[in-house]
N, CA, C and O atoms as a Tinker XYZ file with bonds, in Angstrom:
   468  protein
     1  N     78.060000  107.964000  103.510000    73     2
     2  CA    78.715000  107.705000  104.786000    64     1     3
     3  C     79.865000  108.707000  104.946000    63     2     4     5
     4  O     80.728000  108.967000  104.108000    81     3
     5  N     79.725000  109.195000  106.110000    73     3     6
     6  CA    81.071000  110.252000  105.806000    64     5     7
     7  C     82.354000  109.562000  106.627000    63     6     8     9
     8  O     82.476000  108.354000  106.421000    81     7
     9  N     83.067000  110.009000  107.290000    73     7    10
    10  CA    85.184000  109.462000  107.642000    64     9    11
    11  C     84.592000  108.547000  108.782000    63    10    12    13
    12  O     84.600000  107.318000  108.847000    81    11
    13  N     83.972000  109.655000  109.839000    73    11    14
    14  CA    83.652000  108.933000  111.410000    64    13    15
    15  C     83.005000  107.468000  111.208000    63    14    16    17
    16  O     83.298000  106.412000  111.768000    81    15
    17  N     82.152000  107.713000  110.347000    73    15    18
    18  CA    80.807000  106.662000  110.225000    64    17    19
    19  C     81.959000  105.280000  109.847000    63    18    20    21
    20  O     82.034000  104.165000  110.363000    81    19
    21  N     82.646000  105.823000  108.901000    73    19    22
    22  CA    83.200000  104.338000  107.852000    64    21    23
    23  C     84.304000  104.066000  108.337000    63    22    24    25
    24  O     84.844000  103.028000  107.953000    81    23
    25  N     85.042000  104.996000  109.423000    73    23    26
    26  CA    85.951000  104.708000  110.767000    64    25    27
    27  C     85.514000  103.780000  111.575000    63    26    28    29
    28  O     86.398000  102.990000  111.906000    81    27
    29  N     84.221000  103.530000  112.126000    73    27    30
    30  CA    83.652000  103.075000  112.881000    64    29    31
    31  C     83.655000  101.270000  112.204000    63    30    32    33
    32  O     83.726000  100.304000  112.963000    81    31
    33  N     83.596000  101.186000  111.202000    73    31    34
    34  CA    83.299000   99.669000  110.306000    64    33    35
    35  C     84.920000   99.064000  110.705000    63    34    36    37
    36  O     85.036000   97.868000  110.971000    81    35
    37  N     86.019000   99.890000  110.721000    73    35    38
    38  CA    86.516000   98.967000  111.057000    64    37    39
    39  C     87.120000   98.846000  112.474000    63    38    40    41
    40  O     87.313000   99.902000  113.077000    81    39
    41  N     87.502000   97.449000  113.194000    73    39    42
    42  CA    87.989000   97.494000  114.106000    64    41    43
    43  C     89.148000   96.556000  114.944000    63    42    44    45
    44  O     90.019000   96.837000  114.121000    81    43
    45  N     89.650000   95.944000  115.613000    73    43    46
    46  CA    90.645000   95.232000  115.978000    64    45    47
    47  C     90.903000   93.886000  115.472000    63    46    48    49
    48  O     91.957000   93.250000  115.461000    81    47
    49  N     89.194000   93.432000  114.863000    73    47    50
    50  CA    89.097000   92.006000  114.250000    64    49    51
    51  C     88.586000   92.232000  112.773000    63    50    52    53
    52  O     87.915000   91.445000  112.106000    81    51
    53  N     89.154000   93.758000  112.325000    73    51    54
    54  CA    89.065000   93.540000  110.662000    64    53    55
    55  C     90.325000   93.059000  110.434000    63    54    56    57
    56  O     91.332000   92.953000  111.134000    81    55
    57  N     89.907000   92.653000  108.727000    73    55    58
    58  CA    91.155000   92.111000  108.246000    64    57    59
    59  C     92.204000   92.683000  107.786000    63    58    60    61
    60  O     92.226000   93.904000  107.948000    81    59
    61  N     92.872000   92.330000  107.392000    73    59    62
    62  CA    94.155000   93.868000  106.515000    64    61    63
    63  C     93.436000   94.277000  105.256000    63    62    64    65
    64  O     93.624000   95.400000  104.787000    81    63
    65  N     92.359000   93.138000  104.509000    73    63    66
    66  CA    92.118000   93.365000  103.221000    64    65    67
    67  C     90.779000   94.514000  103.521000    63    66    68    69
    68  O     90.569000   95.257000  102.562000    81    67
    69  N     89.928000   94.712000  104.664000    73    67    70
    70  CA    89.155000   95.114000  105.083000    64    69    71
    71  C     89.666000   96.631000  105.423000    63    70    72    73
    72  O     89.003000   97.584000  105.013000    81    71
    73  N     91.117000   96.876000  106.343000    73    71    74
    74  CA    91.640000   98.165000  106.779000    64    73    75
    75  C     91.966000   98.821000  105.426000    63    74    76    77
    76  O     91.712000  100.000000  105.180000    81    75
    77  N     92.762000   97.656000  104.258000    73    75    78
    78  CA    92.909000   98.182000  103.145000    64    77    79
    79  C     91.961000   99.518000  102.137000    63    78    80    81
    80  O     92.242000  100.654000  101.755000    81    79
    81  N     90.824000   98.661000  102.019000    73    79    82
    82  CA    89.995000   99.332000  101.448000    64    81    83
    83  C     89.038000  100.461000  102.146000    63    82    84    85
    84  O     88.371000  101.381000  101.671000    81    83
    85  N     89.283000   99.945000  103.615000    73    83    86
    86  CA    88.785000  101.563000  104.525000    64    85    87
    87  C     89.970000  102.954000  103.694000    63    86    88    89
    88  O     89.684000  104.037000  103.184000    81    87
    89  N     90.922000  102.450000  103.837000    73    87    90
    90  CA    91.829000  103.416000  103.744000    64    89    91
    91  C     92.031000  104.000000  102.158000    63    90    92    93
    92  O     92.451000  105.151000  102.042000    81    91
    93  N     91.699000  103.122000  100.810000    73    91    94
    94  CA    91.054000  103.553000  100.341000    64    93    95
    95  C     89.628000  104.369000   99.673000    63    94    96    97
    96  O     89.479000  105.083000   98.681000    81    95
    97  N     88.668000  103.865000  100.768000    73    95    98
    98  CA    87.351000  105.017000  101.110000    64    97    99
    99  C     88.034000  106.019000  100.961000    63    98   100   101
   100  O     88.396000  106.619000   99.949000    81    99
   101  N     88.253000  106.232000  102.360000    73    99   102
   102  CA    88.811000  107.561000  103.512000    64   101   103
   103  C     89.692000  108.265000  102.195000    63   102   104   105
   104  O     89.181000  109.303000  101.774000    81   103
   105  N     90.478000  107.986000  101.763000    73   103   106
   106  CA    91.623000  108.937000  100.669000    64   105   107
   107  C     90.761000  109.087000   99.877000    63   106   108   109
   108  O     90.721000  110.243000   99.456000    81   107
   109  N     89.734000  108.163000   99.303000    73   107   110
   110  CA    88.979000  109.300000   98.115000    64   109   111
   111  C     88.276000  110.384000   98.788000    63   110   112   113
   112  O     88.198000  111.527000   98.336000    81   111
   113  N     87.779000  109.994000   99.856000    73   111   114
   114  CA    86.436000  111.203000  100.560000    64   113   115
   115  C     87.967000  112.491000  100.987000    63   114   116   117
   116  O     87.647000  113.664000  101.181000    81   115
   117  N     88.824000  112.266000  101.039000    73   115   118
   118  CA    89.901000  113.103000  101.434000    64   117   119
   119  C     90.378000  114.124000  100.030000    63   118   120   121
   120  O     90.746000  115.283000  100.222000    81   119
   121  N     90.324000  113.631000   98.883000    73   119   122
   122  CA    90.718000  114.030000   97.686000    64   121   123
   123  C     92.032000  113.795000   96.888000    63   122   124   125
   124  O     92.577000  114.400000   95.965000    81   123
   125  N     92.485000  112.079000   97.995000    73   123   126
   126  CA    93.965000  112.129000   97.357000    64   125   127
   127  C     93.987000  111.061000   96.492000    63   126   128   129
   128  O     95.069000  110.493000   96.341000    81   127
   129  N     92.877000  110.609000   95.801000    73   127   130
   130  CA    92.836000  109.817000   94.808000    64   129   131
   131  C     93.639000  110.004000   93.192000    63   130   132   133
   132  O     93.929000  109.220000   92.288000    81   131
   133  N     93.774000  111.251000   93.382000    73   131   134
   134  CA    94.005000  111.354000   91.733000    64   133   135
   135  C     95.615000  111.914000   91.669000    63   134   136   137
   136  O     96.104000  112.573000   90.752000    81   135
   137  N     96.163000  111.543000   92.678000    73   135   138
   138  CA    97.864000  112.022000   93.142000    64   137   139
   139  C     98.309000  110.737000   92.679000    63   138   140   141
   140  O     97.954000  109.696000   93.230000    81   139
   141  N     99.128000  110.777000   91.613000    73   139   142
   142  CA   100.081000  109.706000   91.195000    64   141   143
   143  C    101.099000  109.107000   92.094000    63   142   144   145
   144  O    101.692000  109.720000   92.982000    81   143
   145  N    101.275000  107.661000   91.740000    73   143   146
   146  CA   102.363000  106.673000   92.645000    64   145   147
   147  C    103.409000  107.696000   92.805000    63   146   148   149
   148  O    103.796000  107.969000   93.941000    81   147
   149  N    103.797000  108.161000   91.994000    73   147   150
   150  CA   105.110000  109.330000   92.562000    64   149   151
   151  C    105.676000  109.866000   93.789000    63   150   152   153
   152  O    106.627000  109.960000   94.564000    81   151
   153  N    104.030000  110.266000   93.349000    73   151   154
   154  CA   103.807000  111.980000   94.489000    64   153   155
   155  C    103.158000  111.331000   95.973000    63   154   156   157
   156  O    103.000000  112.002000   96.992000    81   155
   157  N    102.874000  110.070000   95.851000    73   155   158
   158  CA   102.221000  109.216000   97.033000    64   157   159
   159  C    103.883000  108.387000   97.734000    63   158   160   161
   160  O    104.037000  108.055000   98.909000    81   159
   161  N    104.657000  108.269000   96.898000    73   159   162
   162  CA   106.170000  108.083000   97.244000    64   161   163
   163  C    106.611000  108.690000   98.199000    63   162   164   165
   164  O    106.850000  108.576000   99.402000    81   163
   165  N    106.672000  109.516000   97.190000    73   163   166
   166  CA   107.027000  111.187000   97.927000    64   165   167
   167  C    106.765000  111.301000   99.346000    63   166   168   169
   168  O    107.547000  111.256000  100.296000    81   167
   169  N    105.275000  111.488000   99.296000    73   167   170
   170  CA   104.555000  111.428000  100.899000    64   169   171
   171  C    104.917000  110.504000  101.665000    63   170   172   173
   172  O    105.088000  110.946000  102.802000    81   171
   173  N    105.141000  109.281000  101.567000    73   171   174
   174  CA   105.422000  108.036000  102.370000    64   173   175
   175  C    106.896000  108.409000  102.675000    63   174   176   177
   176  O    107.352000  108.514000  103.814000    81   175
   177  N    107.465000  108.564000  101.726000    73   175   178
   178  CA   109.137000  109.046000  102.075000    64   177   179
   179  C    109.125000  110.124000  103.491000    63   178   180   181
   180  O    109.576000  109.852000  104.603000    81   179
   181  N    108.457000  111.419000  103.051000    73   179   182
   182  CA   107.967000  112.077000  103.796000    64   181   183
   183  C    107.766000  111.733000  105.401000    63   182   184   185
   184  O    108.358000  112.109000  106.412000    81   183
   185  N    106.820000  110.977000  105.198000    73   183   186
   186  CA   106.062000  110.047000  106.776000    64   185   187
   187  C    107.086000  109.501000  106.991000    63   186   188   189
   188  O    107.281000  109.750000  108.180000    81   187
   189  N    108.015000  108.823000  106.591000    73   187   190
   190  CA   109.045000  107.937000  107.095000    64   189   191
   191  C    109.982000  108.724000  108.030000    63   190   192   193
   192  O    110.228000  108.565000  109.225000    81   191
   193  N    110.589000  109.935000  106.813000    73   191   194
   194  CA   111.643000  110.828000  108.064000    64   193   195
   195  C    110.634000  111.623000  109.278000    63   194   196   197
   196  O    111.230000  112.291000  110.123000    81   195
   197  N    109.345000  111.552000  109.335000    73   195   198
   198  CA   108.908000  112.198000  110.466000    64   197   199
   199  C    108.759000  110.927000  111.623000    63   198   200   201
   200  O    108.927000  111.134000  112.825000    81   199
   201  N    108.406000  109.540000  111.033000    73   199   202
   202  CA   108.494000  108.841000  112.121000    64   201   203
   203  C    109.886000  108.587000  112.684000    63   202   204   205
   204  O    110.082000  108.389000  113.883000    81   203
   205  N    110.668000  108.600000  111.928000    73   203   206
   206  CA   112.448000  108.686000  112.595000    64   205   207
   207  C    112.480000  110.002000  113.771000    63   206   208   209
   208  O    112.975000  109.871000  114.891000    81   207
   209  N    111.942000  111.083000  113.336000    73   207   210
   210  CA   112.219000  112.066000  113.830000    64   209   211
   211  C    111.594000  112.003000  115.462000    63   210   212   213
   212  O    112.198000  112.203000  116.516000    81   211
   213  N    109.933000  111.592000  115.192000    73   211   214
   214  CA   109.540000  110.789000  116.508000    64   213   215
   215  C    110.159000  110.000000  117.199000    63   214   216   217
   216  O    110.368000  110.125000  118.406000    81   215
   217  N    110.524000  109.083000  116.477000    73   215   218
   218  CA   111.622000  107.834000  117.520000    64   217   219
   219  C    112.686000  108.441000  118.124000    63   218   220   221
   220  O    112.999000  108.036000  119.243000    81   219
   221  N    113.631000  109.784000  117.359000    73   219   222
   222  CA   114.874000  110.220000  117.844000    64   221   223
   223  C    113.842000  110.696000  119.075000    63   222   224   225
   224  O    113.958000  110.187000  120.190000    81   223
   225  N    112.896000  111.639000  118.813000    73   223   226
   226  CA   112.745000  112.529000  120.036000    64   225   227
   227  C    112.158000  111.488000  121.400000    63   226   228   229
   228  O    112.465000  111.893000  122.521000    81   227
   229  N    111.543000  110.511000  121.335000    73   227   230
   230  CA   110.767000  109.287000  122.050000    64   229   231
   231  C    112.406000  108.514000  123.171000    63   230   232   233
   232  O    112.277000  107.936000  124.250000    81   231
   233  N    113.844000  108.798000  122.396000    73   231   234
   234  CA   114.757000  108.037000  123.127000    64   233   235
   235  C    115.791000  109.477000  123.710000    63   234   236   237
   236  O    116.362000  110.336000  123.038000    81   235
   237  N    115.744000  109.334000  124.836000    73   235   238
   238  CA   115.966000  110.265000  125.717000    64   237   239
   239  C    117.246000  110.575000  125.569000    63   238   240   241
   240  O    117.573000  111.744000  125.774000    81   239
   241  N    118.364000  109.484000  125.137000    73   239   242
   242  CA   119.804000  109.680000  124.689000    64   241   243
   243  C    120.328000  110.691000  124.102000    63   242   244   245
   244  O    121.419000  111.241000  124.257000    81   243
   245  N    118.900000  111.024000  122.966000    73   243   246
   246  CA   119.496000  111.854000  121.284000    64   245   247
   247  C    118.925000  113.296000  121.695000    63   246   248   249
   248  O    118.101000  113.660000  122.535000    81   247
   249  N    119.564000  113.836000  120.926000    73   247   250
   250  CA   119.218000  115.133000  120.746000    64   249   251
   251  C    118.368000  115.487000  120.114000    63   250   252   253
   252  O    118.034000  114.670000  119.256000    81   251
   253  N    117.552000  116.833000  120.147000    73   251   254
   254  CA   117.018000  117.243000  119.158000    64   253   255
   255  C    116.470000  118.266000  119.549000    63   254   256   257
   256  O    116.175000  118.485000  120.724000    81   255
   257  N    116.157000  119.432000  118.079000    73   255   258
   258  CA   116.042000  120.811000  118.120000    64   257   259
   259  C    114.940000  120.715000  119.412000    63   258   260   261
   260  O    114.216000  119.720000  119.429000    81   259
   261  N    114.788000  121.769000  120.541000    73   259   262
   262  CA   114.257000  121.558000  121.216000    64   261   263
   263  C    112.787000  122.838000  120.717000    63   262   264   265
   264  O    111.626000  122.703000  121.103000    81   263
   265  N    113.085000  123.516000  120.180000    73   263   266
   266  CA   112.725000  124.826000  119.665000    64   265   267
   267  C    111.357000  123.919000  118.907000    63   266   268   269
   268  O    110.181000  124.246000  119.065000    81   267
   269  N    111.782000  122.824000  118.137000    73   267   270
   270  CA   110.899000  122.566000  117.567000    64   269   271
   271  C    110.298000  121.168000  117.678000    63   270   272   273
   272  O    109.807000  120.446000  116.810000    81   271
   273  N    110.478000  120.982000  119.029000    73   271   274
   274  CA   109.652000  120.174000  119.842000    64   273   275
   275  C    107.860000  119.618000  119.700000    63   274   276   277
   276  O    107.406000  118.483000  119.840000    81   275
   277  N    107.290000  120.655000  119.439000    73   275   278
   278  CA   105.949000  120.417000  119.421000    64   277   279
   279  C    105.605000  120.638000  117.870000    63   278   280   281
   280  O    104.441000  120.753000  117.488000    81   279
   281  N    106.857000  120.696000  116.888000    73   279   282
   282  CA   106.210000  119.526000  115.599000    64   281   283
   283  C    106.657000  118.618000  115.209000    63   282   284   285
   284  O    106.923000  118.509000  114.012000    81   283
   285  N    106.950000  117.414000  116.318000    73   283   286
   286  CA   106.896000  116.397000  116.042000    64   285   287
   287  C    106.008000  115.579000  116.976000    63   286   288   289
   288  O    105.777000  115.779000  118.169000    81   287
   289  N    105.415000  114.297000  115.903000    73   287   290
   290  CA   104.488000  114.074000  116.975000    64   289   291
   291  C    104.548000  112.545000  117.830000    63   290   292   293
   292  O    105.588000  112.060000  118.275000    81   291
   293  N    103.213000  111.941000  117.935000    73   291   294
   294  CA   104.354000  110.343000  118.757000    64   293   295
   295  C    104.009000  109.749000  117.978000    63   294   296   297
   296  O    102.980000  109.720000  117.304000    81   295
   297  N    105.449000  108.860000  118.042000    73   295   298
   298  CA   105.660000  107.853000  117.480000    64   297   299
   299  C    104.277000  107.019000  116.983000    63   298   300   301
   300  O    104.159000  106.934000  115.760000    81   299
   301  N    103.643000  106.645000  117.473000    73   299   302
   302  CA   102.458000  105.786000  117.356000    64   301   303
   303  C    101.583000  106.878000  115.941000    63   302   304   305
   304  O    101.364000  106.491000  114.794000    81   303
   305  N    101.347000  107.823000  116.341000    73   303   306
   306  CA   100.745000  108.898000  115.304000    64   305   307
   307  C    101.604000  108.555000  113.684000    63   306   308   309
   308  O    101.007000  108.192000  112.671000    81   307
   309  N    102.472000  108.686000  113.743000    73   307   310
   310  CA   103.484000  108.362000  112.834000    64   309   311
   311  C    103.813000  107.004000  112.025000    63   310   312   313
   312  O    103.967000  106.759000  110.829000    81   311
   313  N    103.856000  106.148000  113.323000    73   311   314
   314  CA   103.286000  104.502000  112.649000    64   313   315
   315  C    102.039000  104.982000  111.522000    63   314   316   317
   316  O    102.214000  105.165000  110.317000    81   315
   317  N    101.060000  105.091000  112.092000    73   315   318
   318  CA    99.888000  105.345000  111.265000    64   317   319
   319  C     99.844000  106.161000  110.292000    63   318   320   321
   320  O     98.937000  106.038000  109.469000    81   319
   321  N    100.572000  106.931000  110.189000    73   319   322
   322  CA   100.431000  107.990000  108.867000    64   321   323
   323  C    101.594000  107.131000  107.569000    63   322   324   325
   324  O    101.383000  107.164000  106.357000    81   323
   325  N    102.706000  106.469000  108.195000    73   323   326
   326  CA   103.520000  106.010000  107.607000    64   325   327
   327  C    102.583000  104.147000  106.682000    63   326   328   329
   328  O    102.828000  103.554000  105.631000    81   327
   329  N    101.577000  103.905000  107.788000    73   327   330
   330  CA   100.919000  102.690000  107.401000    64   329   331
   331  C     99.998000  103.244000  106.415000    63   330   332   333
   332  O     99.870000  102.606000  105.370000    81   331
   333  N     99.303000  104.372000  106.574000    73   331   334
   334  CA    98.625000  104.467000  105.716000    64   333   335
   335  C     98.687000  105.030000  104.061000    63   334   336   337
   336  O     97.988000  104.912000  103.054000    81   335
   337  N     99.817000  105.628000  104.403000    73   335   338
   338  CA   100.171000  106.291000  103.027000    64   337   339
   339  C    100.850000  104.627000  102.626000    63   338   340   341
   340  O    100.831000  104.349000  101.427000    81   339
   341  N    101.335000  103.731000  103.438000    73   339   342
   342  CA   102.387000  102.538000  102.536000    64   341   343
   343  C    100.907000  101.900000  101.747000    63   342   344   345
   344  O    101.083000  101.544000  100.582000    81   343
   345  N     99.374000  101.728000  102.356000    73   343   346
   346  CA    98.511000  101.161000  101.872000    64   345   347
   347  C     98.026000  101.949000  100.610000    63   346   348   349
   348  O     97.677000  101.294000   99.628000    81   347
   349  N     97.959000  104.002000  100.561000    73   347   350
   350  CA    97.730000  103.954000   99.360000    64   349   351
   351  C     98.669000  103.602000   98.126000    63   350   352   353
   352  O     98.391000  103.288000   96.969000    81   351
   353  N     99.685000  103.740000   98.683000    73   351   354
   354  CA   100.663000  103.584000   97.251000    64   353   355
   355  C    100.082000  101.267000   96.773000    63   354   356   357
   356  O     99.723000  100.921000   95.648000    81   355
   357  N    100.168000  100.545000   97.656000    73   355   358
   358  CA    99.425000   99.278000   97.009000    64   357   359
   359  C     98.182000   99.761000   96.215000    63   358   360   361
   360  O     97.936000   99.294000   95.103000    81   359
   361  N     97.340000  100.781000   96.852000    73   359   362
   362  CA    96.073000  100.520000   96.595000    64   361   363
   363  C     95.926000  101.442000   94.948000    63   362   364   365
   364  O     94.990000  101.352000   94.154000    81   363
   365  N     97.165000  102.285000   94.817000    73   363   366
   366  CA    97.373000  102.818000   93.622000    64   365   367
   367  C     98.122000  101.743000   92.625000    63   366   368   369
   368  O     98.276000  101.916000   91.416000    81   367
   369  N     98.460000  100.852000   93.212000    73   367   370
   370  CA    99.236000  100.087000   92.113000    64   369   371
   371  C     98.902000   98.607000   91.902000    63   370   372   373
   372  O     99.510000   97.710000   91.318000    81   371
   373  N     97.313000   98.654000   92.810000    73   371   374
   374  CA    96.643000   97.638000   92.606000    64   373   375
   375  C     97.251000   96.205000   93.324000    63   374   376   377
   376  O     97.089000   95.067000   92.884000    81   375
   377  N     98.142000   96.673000   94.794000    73   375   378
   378  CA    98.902000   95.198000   95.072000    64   377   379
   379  C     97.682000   94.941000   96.278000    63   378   380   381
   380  O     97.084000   95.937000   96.686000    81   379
   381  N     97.370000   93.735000   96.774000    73   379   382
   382  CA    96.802000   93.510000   97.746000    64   381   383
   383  C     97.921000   93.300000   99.144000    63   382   384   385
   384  O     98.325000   92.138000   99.178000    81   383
   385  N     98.346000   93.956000   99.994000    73   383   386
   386  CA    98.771000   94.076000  101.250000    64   385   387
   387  C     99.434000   92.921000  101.716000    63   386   388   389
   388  O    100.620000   92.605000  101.816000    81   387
   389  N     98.131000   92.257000  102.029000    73   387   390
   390  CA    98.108000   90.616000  102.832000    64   389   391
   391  C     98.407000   89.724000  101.660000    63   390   392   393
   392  O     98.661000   88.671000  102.244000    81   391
   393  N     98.537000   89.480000  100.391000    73   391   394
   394  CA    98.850000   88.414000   99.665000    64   393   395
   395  C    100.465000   88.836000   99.479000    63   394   396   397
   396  O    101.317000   87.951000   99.412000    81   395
   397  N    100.805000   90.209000   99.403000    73   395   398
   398  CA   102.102000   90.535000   98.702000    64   397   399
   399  C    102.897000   90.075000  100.566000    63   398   400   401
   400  O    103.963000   89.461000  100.517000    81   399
   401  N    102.438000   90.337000  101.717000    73   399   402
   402  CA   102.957000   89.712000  102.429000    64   401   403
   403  C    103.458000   88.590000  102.865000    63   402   404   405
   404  O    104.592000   88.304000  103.248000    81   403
   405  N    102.105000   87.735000  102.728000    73   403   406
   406  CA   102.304000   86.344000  102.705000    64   405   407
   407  C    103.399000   85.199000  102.060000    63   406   408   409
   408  O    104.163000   84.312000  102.439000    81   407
   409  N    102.670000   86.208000  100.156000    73   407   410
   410  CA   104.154000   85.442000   99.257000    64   409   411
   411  C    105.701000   85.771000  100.090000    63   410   412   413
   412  O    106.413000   84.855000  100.505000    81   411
   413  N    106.030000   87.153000  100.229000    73   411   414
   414  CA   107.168000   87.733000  101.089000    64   413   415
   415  C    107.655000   86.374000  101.597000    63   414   416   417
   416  O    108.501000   85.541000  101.273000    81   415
   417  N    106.552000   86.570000  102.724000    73   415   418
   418  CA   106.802000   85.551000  104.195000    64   417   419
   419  C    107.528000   83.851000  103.419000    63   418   420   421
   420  O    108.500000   83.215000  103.828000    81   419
   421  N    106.743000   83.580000  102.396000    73   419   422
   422  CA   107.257000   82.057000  102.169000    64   421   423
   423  C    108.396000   82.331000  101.952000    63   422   424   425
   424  O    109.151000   81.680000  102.674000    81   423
   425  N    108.909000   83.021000  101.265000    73   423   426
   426  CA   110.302000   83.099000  100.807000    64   425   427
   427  C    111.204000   83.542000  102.031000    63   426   428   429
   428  O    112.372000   83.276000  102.313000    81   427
   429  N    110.269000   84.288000  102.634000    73   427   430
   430  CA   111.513000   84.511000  103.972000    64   429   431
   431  C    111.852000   83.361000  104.736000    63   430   432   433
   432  O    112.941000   83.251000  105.300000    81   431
   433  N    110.877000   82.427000  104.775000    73   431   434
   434  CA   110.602000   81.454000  105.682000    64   433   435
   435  C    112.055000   79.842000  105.289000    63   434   436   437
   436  O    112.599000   78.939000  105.924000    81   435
   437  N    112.047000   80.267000  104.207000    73   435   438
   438  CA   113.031000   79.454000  103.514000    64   437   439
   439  C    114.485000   80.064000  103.798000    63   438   440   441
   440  O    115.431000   79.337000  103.495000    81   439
   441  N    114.759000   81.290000  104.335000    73   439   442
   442  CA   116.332000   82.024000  104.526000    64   441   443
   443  C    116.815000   81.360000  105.759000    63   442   444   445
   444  O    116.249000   80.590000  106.536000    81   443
   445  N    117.958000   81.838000  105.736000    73   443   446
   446  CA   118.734000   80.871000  107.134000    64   445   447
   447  C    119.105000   82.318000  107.436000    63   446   448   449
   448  O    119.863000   83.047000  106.796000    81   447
   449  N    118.109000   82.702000  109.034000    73   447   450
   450  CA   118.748000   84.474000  109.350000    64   449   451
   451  C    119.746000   83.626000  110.433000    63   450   452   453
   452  O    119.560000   82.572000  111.041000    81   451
   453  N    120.700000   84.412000  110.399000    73   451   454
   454  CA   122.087000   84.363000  111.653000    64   453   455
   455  C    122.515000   85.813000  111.414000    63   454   456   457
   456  O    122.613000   86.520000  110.411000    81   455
   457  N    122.773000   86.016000  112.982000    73   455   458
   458  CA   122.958000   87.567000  112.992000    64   457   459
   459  C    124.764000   87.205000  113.596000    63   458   460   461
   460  O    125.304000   86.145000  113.916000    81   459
   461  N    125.242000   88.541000  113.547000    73   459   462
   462  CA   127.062000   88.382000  114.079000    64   461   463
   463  C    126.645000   89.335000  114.654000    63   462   464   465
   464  O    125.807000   90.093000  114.165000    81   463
   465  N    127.259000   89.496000  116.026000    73   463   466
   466  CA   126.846000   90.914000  116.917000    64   465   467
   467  C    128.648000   90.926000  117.598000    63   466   468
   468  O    129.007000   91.805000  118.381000    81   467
């Protein structure tokens, strides 16, 4: 099956555990299987300051190099590169997504949030 084909399997009513393991396919058929949690850090770190960099350029307030305008890309592009590299680093360290969320969630669910503004 090649990217398009096994792109196609998933869709708005897969599960996370389902997008999970697409996205592990897709990175082996890509060749980034054998890049250590590190260097997959690294990259996600990476994706992170480019989706900031999207959001600065997306809010009309901020500045930014204008020169180098057309390498950054939208925001939404960026969500996704930032989601997917956060899924290989689980999928390198063997966490499942949706369970490490869930547990999260109980414990959040128990905090008392109050914000001071």
């Amino acid at each position: 099956m090649n990217q398009l084909d096994l792109l196609r399997t998933i869709t708005e009513k897969s599960s996370m555990n389902q997008i999970q393991e697409y996205i592990k396919s897709v990175l082996d058929m890509r060749g980034f299987s054998d890049e250590s949690v590190q260097e997959t850090m690294l990259l996600l770190l990476e994706e992170t300051g480019e989706l900031a960099k999207a959001v600065r350029k997306s809010a009309t307030n901020m500045s930014v190099d204008v020169d180098k305008m057309q390498n950054y890309d939208t925001v939404e592009s960026e969500v996704a590169d930032v989601f997917i590299v956060l899924m290989a680093v689980c999928n390198k360290m063997n966490i499942n997504l949706l369970s490490a969320l869930q547990e999260k969630e109980k414990k959040n669910c128990g905090r008392n949030w109050s914000f001071e503004r």
